[in-house]
DSSP file (Angstrom, degrees, kcal/mol; ACC not computed):
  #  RESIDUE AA STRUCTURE BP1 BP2  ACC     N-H-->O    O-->H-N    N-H-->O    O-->H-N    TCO  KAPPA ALPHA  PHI   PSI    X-CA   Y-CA   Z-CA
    1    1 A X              0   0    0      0, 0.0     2,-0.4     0, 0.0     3,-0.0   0.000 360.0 360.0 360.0 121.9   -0.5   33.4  -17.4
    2    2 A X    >>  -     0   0    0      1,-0.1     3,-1.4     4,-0.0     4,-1.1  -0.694 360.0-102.6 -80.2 118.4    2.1   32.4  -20.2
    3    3 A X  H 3> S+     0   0    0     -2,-0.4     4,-2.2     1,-0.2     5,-0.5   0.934 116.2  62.6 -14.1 -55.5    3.6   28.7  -20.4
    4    4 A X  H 3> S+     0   0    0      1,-0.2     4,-1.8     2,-0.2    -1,-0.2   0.909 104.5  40.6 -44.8 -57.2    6.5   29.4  -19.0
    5    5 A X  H <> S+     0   0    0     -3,-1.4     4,-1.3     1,-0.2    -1,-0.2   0.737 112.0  57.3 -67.4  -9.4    5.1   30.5  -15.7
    6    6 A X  H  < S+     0   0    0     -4,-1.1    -1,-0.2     2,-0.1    -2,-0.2   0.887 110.7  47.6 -79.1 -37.6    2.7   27.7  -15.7
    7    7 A X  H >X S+     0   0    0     -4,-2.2     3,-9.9    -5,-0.2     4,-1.5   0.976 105.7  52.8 -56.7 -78.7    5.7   25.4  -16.1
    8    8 A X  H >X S+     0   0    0     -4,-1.8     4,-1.7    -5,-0.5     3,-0.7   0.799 110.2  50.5  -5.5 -76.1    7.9   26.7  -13.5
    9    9 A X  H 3X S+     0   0    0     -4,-1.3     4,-0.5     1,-0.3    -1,-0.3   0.421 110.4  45.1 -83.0  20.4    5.3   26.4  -11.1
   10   10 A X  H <4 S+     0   0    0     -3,-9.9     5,-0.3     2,-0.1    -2,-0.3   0.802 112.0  52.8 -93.2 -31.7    4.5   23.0  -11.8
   11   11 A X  H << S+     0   0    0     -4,-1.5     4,-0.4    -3,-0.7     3,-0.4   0.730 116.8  42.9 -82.9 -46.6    8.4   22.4  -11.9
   12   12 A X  H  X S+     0   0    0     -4,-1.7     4,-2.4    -5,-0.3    -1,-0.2   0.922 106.6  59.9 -50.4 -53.4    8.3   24.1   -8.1
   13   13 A X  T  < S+     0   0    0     -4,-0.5    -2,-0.2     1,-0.3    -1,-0.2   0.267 112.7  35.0 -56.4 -25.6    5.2   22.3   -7.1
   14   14 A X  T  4 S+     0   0    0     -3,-0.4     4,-0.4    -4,-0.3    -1,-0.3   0.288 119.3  55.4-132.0  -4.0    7.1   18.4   -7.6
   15   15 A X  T  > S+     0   0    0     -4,-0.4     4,-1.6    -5,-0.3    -2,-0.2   0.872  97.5  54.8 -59.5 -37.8   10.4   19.7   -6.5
   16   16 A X  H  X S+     0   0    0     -4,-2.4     4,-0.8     1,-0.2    -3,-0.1   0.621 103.5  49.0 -85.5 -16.4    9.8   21.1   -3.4
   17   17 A X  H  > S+     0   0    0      1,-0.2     4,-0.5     2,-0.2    -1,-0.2   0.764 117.1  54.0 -89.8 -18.0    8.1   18.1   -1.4
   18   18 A X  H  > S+     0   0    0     -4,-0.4     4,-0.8     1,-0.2     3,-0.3   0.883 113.5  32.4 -49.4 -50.5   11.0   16.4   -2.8
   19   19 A X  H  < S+     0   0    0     -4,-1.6     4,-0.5     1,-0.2    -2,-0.2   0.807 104.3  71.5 -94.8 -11.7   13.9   18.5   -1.7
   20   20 A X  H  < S+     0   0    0     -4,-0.8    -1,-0.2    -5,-0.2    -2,-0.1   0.803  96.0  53.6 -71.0 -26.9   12.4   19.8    1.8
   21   21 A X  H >X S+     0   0    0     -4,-0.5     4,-1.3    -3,-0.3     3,-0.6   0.958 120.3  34.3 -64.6 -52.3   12.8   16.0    3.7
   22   22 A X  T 3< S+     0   0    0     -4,-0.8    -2,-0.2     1,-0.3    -1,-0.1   0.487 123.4  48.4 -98.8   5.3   16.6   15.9    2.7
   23   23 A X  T 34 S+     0   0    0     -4,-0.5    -1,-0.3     1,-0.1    -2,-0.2   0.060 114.6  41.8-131.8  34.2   17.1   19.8    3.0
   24   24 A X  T X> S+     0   0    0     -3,-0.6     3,-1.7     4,-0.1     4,-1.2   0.385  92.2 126.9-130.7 -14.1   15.7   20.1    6.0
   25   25 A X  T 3< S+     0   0    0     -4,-1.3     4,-0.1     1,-0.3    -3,-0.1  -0.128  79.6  11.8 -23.6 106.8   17.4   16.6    7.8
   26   26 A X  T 34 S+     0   0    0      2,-0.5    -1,-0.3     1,-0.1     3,-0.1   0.399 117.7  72.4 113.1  -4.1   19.1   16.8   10.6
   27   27 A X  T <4 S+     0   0    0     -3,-1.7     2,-0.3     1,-0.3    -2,-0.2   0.868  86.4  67.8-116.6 -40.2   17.9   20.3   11.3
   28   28 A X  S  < S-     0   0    0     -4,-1.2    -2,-0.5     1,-0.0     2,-0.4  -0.533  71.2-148.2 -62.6 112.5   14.0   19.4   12.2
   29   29 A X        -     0   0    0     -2,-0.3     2,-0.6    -3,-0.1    -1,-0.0  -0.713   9.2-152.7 -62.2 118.8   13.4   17.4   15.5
   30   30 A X        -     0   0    0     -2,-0.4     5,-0.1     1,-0.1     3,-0.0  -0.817  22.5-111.7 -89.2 138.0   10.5   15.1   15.4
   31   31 A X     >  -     0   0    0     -2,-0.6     4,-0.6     1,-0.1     5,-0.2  -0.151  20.0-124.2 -74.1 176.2    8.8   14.3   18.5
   32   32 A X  H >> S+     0   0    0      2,-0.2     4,-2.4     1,-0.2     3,-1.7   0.995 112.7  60.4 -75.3 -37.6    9.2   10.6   19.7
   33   33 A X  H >> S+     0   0    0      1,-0.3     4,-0.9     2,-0.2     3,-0.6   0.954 116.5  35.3 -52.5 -70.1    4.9   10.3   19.8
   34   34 A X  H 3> S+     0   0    0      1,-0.2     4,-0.7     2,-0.2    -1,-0.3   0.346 108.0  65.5 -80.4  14.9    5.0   11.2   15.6
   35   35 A X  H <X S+     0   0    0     -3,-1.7     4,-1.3    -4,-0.6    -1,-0.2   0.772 109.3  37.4 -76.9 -65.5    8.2    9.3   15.1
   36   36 A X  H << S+     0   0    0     -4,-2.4    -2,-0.2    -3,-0.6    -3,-0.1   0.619 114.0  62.4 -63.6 -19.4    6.1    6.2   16.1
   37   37 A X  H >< S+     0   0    0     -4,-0.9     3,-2.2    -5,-0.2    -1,-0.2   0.978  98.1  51.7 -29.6 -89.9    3.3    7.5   14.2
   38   38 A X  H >< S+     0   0    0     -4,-0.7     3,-0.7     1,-0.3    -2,-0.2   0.525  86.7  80.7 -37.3 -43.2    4.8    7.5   11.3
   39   39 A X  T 3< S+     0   0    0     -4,-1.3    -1,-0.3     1,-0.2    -2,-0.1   0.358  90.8  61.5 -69.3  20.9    5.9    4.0   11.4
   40   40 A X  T X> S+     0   0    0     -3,-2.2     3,-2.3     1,-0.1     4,-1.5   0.818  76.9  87.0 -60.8 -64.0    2.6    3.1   10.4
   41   41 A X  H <> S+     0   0    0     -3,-0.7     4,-1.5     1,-0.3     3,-0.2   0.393  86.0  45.4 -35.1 -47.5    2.6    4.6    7.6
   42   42 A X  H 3> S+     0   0    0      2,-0.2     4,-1.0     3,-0.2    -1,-0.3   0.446 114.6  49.5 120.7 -37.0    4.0    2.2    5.3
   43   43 A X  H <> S+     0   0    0     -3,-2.3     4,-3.1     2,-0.2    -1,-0.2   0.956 111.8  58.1 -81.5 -45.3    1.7   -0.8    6.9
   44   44 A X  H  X S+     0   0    0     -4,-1.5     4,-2.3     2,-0.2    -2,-0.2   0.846 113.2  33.5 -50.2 -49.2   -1.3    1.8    6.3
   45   45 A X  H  X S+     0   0    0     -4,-1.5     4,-0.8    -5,-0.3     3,-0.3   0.999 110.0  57.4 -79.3 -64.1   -0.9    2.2    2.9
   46   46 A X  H  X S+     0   0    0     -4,-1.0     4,-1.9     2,-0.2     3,-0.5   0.804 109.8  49.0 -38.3 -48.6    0.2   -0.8    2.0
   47   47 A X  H  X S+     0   0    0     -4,-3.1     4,-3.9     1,-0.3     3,-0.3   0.998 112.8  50.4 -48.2 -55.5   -3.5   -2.4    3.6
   48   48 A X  H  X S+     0   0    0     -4,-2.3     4,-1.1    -3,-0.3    -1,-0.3   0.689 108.0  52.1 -77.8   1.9   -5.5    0.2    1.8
   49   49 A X  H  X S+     0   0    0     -4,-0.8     4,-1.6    -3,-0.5    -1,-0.3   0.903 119.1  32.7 -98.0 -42.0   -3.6   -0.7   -1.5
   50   50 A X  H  X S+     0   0    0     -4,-1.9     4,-3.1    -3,-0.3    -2,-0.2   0.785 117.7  65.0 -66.1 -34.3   -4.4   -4.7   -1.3
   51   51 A X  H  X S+     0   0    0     -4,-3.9     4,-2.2    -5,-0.3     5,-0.2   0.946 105.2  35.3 -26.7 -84.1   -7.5   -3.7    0.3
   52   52 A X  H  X S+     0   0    0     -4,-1.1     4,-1.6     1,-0.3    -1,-0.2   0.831 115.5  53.5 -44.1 -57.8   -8.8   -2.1   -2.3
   53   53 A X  H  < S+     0   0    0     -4,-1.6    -1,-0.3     2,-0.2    -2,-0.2   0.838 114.2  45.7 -54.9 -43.0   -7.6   -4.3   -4.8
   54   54 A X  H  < S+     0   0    0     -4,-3.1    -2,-0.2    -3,-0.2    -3,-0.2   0.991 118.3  31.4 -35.7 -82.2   -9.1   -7.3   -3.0
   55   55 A X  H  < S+     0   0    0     -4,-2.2     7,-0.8    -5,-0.1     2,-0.7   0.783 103.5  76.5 -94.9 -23.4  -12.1   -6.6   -2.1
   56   56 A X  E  <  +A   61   0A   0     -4,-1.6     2,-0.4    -5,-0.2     5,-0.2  -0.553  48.4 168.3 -61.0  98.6  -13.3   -4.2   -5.0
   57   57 A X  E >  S-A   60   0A   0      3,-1.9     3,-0.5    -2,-0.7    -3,-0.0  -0.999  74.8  -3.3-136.5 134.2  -14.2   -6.0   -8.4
   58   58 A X  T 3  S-     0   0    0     -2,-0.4     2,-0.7     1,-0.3    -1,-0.1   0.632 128.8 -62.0  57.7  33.9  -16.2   -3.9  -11.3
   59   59 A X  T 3  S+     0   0    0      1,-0.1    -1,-0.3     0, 0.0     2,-0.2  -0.524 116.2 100.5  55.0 -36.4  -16.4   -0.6   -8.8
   60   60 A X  E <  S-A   57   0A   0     -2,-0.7    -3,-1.9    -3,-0.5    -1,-0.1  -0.449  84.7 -92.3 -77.0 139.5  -18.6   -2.7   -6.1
   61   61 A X  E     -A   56   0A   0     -2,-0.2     2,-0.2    -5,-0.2    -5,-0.2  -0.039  36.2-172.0   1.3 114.9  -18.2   -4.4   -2.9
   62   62 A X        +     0   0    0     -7,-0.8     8,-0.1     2,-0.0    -1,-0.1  -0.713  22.0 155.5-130.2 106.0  -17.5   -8.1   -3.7
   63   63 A X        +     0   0    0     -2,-0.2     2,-0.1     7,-0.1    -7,-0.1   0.017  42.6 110.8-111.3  18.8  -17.6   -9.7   -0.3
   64   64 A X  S >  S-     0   0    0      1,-0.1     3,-1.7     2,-0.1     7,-0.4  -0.468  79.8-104.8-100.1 173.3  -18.6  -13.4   -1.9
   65   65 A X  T 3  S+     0   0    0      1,-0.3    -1,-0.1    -2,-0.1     5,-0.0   0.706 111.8  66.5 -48.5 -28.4  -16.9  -16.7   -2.3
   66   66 A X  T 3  S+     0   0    0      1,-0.1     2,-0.9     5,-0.1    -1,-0.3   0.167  72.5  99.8 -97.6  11.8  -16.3  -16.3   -5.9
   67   67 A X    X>  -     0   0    0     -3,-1.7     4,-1.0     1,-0.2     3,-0.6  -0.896  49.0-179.9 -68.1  92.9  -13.9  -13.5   -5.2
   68   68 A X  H 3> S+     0   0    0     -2,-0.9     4,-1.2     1,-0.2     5,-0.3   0.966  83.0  59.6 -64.9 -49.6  -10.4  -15.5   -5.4
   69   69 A X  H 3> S+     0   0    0      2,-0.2     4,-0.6    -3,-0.2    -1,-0.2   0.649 105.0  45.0 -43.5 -33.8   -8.9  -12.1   -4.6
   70   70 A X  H <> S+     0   0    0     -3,-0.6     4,-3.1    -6,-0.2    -2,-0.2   0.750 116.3  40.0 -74.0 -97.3  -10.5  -11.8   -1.6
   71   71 A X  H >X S+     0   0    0     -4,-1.0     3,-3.3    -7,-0.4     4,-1.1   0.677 110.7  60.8 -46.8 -92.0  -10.0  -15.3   -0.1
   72   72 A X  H 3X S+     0   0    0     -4,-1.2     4,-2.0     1,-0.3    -1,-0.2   0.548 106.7  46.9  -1.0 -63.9   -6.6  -15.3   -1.4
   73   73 A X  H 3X S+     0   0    0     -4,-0.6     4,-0.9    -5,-0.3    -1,-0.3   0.522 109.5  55.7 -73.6 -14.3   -5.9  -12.3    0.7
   74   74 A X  H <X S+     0   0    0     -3,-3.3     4,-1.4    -4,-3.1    -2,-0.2   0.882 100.9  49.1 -69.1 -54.4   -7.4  -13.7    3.4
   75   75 A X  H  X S+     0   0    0     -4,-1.1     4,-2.6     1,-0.2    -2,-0.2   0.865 107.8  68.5 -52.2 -33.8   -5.5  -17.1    3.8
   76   76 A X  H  X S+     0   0    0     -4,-2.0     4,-1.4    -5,-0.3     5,-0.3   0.962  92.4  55.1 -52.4 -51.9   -2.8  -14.7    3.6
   77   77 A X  H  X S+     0   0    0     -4,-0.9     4,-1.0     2,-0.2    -1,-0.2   0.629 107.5  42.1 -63.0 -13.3   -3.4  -13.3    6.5
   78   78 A X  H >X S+     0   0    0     -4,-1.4     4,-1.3     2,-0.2     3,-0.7   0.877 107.5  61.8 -93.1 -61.7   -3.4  -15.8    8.6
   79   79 A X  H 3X S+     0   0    0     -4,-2.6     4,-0.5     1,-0.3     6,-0.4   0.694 112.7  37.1  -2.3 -47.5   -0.7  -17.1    7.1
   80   80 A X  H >X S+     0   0    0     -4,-1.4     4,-1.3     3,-0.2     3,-0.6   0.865 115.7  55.1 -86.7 -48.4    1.3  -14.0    8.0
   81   81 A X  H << S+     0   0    0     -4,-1.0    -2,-0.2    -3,-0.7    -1,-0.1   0.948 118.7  32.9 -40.5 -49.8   -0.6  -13.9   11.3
   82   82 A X  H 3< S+     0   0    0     -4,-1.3    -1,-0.2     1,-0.1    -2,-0.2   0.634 130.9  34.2 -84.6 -19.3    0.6  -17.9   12.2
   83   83 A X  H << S-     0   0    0     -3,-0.6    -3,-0.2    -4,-0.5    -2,-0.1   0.928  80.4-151.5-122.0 -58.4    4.1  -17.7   10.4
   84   84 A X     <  +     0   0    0     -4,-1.3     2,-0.4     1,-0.5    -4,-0.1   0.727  60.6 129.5  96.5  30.6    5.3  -13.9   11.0
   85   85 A X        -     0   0    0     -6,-0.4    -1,-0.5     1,-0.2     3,-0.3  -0.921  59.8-152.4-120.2 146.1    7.1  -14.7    7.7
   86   86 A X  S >> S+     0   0    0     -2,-0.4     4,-2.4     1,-0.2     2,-1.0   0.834  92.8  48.5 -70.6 -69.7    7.1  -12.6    4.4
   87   87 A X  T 34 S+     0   0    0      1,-0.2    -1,-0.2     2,-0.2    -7,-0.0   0.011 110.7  42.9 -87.7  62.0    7.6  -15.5    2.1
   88   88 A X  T 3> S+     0   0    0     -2,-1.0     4,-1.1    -3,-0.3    -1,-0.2  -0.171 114.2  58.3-149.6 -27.3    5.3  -17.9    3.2
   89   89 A X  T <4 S+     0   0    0     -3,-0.5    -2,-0.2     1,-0.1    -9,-0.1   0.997 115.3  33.7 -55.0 -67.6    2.9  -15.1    3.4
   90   90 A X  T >X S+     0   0    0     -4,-2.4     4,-1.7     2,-0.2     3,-0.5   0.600 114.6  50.8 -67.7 -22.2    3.3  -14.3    0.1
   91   91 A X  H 3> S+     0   0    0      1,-0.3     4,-2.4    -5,-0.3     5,-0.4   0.858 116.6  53.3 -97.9 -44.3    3.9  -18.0   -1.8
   92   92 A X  H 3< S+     0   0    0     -4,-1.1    -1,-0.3     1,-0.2    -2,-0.2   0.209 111.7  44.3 -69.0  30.9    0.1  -19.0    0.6
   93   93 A X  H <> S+     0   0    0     -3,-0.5     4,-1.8   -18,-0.1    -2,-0.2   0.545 114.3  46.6-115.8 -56.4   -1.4  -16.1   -0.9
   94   94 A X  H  X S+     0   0    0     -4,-1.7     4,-2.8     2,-0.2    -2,-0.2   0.929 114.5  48.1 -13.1 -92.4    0.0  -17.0   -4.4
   95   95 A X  H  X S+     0   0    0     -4,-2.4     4,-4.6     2,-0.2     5,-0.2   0.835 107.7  52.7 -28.5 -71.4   -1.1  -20.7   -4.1
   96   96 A X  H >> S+     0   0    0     -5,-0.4     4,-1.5     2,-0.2     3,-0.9   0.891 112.1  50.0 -35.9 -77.2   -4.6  -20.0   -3.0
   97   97 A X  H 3X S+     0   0    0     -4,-1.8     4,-2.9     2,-0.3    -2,-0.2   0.732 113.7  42.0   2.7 -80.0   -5.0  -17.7   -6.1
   98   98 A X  H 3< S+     0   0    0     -4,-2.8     4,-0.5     1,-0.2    -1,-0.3   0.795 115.7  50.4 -58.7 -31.2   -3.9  -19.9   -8.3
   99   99 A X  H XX S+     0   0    0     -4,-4.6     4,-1.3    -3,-0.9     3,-0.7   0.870 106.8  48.9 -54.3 -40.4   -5.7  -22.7   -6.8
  100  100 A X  H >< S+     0   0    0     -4,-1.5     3,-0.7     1,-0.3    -3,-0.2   0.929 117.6  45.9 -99.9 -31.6   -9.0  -21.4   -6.6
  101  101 A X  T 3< S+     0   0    0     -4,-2.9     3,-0.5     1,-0.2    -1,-0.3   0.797 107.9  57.5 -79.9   5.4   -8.6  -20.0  -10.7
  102  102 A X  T <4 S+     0   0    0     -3,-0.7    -2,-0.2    -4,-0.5    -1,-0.2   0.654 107.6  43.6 -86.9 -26.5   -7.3  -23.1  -11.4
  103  103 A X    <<        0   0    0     -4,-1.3    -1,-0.2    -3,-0.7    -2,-0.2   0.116 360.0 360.0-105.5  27.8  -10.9  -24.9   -9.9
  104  104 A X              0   0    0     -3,-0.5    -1,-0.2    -4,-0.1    -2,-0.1   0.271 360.0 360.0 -77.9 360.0  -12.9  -22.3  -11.7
């Protein structure tokens, strides 16, 4: 296989999931059940990305106190739970954070 074609079809290969959503629009019906699905996604991803980042210190598990990251993202969530606010979500998550490395 010669560079060129090895380009090309990488060049296919990150075009195509790109240009098939806005060149297919309008012409695909989604059903209403994966329409609603689908507004998950966003929430989904977004958990496993703080998730991870939370609770995950040196590649293990760190489910203790001395995880600020953890408890941080926790007070957020109730925060978010109690308030149903984005910035107050975000400024108690902040605060905690900085408090707890600030009493370290």
């Amino acid at each position: 296989m010669n560079d060129w074609m090895l380009i090309g079809g990488m060049a296919l290969l990150t075009f195509m999931p790109r240009y098939l959503p806005l060149g297919l629009a309008g012409r695909v019906h989604i059903a209403p059940w994966l329409q609603r699905a689908l507004t998950f996604v966003p929430v989904a991803v977004l958990t496993a990305i703080v998730a991870q980042t939370a609770l995950y210190r040196h590649g293990a598990l760190d489910l203790t106190w001395h995880n600020h990251r953890a408890t941080a993202a926790l007070c957020a969530a109730v925060a978010a739970h109690f308030s149903k606010s984005m910035f107050v979500t975000v400024i108690v998550g902040l605060a905690t954070f900085a408090l707890l490395g600030f009493l370290a």
